[in-house]
MIGU-722204 format. One line per field, with one value per residue: x, y, z of N, C-alpha, C, O, CB in turn; residue in three letters; residue number from 1. Coordinates in steps of 0.1 Angstrom, whole numbers. Atoms other than C-alpha are relative to their C-alpha. Glycine has a CB too. Layout:
<atoms>
n.px <- X,...;
n.py <- Y,...;
n.pz <- Z,...;
ca.px <- X,...;
ca.py <- Y,...;
ca.pz <- Z,...;
c.px <- X,...;
c.py <- Y,...;
c.pz <- Z,...;
o.px <- X,...;
o.py <- Y,...;
o.pz <- Z,...;
cb.px <- X,...;
cb.py <- Y,...;
cb.pz <- Z,...;
code <- ALA,...;
pos <- NUM,...;
</atoms>
This chain:
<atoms>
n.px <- -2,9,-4,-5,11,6,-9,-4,9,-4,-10,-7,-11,-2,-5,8,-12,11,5,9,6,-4,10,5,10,2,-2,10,13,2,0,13,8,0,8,13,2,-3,-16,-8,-12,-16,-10,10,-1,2,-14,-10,-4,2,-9,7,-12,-3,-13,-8,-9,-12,-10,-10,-7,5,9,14,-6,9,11,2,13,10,9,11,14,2,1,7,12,-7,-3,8,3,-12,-4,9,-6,-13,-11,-4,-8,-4,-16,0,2,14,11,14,16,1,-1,-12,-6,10,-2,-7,7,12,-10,-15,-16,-6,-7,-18,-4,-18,-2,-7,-12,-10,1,-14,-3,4,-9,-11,8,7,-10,2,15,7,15,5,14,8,-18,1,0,-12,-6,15,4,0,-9,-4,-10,-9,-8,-6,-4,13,6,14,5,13,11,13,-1,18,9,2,-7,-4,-10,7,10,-5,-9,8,3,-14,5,11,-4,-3;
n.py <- 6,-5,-9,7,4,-12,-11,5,1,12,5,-5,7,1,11,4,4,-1,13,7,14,11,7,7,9,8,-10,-12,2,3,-15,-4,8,-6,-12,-1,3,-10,7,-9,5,-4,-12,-16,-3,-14,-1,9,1,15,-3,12,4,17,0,13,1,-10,1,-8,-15,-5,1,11,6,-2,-6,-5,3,12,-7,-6,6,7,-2,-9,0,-1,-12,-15,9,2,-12,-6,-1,-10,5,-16,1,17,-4,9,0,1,-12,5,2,-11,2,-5,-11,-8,2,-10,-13,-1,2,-7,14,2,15,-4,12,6,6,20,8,0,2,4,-10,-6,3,-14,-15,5,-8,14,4,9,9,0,9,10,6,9,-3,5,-13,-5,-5,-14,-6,-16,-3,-12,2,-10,-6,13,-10,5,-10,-2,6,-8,-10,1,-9,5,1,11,-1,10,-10,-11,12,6,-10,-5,9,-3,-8,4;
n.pz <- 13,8,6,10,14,6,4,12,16,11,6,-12,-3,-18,-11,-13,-11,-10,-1,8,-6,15,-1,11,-4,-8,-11,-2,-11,-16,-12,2,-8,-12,-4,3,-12,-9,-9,1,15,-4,6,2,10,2,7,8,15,0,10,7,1,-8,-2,0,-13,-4,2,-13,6,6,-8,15,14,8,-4,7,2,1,10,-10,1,-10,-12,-1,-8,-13,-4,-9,-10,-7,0,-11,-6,-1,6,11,13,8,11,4,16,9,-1,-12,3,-7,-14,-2,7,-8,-17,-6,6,-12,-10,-5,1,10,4,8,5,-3,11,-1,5,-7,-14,-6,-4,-8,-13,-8,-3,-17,-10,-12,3,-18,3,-9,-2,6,3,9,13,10,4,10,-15,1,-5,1,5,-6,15,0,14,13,8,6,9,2,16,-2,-6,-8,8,15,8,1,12,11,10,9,12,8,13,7,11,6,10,10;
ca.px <- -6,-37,-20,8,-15,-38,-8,2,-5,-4,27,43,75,77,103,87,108,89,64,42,27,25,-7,-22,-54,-56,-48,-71,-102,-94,-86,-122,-138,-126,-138,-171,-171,-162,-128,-99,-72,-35,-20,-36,-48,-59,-28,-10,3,-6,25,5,35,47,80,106,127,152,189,216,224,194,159,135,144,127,100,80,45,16,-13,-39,-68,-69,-72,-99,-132,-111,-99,-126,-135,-101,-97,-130,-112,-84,-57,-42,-19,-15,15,10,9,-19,-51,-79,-115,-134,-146,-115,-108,-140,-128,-97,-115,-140,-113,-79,-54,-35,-25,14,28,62,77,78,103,125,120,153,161,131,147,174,149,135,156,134,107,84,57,29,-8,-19,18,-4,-4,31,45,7,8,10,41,55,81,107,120,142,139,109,105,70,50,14,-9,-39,-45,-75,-87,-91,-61,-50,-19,-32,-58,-39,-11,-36,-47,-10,-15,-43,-32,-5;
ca.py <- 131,148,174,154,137,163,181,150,147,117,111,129,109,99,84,71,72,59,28,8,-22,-55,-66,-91,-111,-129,-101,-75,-98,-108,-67,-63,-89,-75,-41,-52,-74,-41,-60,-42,-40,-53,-21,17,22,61,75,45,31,-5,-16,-48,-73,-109,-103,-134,-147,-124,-131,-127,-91,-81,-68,-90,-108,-100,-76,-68,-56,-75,-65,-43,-51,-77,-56,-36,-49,-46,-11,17,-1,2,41,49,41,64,44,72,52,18,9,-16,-21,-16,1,1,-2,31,22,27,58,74,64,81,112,110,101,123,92,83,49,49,24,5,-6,-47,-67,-55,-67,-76,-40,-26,-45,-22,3,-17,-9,-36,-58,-73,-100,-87,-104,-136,-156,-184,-167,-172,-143,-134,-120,-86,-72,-38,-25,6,18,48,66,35,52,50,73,84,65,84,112,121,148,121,122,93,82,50,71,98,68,54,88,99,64,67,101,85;
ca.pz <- 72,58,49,27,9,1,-15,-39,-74,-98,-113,-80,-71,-29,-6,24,53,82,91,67,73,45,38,11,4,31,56,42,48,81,91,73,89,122,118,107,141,158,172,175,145,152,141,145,116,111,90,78,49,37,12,-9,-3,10,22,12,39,55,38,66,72,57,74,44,16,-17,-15,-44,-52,-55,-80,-63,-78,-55,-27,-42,-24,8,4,8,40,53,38,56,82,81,62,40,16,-4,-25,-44,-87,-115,-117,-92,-90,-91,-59,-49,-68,-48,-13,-18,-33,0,23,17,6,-18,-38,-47,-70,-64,-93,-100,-112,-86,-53,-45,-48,-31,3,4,15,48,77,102,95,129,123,138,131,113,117,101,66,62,39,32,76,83,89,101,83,94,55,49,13,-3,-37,-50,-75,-69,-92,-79,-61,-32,-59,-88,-103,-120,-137,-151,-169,-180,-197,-214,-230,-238,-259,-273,-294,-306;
c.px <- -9,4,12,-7,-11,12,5,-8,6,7,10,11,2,12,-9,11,-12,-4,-5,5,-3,-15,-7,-17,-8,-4,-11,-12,-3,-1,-12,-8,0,-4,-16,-7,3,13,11,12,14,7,-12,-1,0,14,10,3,0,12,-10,12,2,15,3,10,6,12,8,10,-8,-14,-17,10,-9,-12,-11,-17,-8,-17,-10,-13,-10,-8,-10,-9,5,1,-7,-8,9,4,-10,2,14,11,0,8,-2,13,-5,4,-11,-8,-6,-11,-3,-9,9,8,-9,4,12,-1,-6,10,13,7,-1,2,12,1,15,3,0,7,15,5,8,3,-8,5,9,-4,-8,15,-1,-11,-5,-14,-10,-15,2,15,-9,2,12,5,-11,-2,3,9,4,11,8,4,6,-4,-7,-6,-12,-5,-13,-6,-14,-1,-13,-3,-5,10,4,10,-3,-9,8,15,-6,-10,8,0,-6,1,12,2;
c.py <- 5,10,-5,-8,10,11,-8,0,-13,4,7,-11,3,-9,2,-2,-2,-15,-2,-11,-11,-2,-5,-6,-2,13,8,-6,-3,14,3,-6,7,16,-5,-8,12,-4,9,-7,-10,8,16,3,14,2,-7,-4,-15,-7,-18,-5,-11,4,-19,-1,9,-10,2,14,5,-2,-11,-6,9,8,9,7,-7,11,5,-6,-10,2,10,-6,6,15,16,-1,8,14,6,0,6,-5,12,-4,-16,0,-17,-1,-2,7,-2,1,20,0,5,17,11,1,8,17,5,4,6,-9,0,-18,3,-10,-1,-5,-17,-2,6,6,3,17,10,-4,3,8,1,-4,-13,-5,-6,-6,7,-8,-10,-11,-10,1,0,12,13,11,14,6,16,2,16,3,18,2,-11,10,-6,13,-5,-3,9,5,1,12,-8,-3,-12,-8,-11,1,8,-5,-4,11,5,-12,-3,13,0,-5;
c.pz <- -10,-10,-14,-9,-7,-10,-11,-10,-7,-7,11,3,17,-1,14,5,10,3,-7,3,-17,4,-15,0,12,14,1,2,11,8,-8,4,17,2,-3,14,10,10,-3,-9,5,-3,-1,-13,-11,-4,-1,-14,-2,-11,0,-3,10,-2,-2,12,-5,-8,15,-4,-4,10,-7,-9,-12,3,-14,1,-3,-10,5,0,8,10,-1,8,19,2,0,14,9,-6,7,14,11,-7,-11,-13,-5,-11,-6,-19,-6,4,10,-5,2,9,6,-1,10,16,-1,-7,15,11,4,1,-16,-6,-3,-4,3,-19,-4,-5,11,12,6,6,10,14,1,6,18,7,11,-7,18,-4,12,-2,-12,-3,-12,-14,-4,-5,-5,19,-2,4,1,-2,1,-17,-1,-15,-10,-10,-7,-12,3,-10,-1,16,10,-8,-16,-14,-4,-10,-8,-13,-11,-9,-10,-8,-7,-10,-7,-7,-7,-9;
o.px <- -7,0,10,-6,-11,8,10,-21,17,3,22,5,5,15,-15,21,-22,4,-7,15,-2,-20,-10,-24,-19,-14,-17,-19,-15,-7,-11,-19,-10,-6,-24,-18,2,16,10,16,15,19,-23,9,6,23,21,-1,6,9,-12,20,-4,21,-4,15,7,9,4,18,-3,-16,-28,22,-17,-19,-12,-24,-3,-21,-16,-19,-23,-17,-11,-4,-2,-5,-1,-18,5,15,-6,-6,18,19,-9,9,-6,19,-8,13,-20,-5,-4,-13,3,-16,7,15,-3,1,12,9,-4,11,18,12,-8,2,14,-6,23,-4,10,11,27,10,7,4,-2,9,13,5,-12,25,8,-18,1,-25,-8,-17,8,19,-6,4,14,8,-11,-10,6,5,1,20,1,7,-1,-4,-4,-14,-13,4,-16,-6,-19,2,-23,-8,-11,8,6,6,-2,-9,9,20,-1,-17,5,-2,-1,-10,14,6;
o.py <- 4,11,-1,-7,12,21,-2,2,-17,14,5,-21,14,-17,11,-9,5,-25,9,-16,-6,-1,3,-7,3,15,11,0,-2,16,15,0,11,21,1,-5,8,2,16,-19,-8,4,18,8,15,-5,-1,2,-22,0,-25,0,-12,6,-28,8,13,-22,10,17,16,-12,-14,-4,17,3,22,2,-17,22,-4,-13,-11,-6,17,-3,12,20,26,6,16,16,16,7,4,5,19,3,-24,8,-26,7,-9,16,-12,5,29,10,17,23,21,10,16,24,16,15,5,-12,4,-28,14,-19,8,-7,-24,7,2,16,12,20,18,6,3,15,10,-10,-19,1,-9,0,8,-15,-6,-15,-9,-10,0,20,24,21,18,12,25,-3,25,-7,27,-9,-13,19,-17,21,-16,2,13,0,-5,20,-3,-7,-19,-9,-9,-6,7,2,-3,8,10,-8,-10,13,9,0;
o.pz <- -22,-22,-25,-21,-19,-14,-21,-11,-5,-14,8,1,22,-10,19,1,10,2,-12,7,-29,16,-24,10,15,21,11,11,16,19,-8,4,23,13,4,18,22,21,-12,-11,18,-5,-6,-18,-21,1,1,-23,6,-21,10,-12,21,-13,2,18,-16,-10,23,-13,-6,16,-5,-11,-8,12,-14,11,-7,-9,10,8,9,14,9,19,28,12,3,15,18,-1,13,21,23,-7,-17,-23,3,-18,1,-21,-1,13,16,-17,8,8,10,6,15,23,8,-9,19,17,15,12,-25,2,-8,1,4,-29,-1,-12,9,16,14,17,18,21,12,12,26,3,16,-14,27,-7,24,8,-22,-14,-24,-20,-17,4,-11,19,-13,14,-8,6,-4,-23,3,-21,-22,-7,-12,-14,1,-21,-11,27,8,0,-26,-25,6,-22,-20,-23,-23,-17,-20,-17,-17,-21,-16,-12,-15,-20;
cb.px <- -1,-9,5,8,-10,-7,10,4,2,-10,0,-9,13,-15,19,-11,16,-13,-5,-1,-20,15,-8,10,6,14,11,-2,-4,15,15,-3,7,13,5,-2,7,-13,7,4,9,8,7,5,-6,-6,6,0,15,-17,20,-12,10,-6,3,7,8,4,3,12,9,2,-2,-13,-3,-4,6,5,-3,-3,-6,-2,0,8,11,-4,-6,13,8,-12,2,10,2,-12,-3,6,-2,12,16,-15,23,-13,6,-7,-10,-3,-11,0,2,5,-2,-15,2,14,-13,-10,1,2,-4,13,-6,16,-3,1,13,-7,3,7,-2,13,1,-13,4,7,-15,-12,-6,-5,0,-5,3,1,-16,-11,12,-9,-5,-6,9,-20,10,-9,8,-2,-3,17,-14,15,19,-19,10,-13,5,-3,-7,-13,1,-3,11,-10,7,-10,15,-6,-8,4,4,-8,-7,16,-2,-9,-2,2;
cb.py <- -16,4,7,-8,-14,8,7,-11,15,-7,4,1,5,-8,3,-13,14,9,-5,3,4,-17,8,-9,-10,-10,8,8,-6,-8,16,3,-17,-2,14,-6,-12,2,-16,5,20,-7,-7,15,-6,8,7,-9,8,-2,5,2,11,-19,10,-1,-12,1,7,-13,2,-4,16,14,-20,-11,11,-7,2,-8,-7,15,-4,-2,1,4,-20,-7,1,7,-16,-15,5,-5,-2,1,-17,13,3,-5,3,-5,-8,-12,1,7,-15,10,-11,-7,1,-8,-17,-7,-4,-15,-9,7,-23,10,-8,4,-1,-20,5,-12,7,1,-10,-8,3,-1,-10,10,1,-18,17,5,-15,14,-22,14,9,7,-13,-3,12,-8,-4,-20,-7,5,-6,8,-6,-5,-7,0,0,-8,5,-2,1,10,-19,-10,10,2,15,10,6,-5,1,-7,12,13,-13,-11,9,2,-5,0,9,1;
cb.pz <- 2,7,11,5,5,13,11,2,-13,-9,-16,13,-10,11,4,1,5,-5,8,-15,12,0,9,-1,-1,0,-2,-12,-1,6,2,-9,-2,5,-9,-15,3,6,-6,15,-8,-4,-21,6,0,14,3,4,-4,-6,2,-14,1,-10,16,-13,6,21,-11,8,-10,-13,6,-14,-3,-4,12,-9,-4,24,-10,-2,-9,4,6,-10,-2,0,-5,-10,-3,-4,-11,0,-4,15,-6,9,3,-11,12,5,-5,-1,-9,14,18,-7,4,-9,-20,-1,8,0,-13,5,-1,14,9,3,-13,9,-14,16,-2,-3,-20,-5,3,-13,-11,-1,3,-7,-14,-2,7,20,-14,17,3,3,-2,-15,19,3,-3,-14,-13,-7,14,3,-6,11,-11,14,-16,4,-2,10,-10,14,-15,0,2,-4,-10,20,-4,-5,3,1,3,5,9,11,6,8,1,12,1,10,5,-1;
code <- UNK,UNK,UNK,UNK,UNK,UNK,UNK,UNK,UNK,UNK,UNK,UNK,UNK,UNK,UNK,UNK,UNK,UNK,UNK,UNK,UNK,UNK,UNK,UNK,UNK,UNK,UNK,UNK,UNK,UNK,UNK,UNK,UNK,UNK,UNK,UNK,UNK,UNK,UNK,UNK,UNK,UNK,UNK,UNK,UNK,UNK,UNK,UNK,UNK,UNK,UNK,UNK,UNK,UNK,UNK,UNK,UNK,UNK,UNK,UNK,UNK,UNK,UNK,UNK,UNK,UNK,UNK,UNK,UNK,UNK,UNK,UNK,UNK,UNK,UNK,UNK,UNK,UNK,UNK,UNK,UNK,UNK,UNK,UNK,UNK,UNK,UNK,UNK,UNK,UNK,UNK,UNK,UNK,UNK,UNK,UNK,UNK,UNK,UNK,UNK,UNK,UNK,UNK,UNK,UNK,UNK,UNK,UNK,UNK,UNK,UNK,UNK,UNK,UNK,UNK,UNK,UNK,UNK,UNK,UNK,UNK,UNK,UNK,UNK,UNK,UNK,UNK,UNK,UNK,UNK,UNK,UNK,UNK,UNK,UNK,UNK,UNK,UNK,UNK,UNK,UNK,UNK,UNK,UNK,UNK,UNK,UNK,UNK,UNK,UNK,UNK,UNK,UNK,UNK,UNK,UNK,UNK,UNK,UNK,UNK,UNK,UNK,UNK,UNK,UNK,UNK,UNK,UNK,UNK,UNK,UNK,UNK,UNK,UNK;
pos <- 1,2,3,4,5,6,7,8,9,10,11,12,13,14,15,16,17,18,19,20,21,22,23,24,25,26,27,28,29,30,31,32,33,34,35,36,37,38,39,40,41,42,43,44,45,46,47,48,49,50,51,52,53,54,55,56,57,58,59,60,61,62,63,64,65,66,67,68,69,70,71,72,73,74,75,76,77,78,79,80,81,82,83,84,85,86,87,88,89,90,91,92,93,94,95,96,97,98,99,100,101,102,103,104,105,106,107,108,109,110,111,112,113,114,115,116,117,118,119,120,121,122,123,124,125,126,127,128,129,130,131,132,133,134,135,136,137,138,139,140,141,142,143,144,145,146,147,148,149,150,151,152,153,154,155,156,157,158,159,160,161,162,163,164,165,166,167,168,169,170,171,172,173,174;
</atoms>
């Protein structure tokens, strides 16, 4: 995967076909609490992809309900922890910390953004979902998700690239 991400650039346009895993809040302190106890993850983490998201019930016929982004920033204290790690992607929405921006400079990952406002539609894109750690969290647990063709766009790059930046100076001249 090092190699795919090392090769994107901010404002790059991905489909993800493959696995990523859901994780929020709740989730990311518990899988940073457990590395810092030296406990083992629920999920390998070294080249995965974290998608910042509370799946809504399943519909019938359908592998999720509703699936939108969730605002990253959130999940900044959490995520150069969890890229020193090996985690290579996040998908979520908004800026990050540059914390953040450094770990996936150090580390060879990327952030991708999803679009919000439409969830509904991103769940066309998930194939399976499978509860796998913290059932108690509800939609906040950590699910693994199968998704064919999940379109996202590189917000920032592991060379510093960053499209939130480089928006806000295309704005800023005119």
């Amino acid at each position: 995967m090092d190699d795919a991400v090392v090769n994107l650039k901010a404002g790059d346009k991905v489909e993800i076909t493959g696995i990523i895993y859901t994780a929020r809040d709740q989730a990311h302190k518990r899988l940073v609490e457990s590395i810092q106890r030296g406990e083992q993850l629920p999920f390998y983490l070294k080249g995965q992809i974290i998608y910042y998201a509370g799946p809504a019930p399943a519909p019938p016929g359908k592998a999720v309900g509703s699936i939108g982004p969730t605002t990253s920033a959130r999940m900044d204290s959490y995520a150069p922890i969890l890229v020193s790690h090996g985690l290579k992607a996040m998908i979520g929405k908004g800026p990050r910390s540059g914390e953040v921006k450094d770990a996936l400079i150090r580390y060879n990952a990327v952030y991708l953004a999803a679009t919000g406002g439409v969830a509904a539609l991103l769940s066309s894109y998930v194939r399976s979902s499978e509860l796998i750690a913290y059932p108690e969290l509800g939609p906040e647990a950590i699910y693994k998700l199968e998704v064919e063709n999940f379109p996202a766009i590189v917000a920032m790059d592991a060379w510093g690239g960053d499209l939130y930046e480089q928006s806000r100076l295309i704005y800023r001249e005119i």
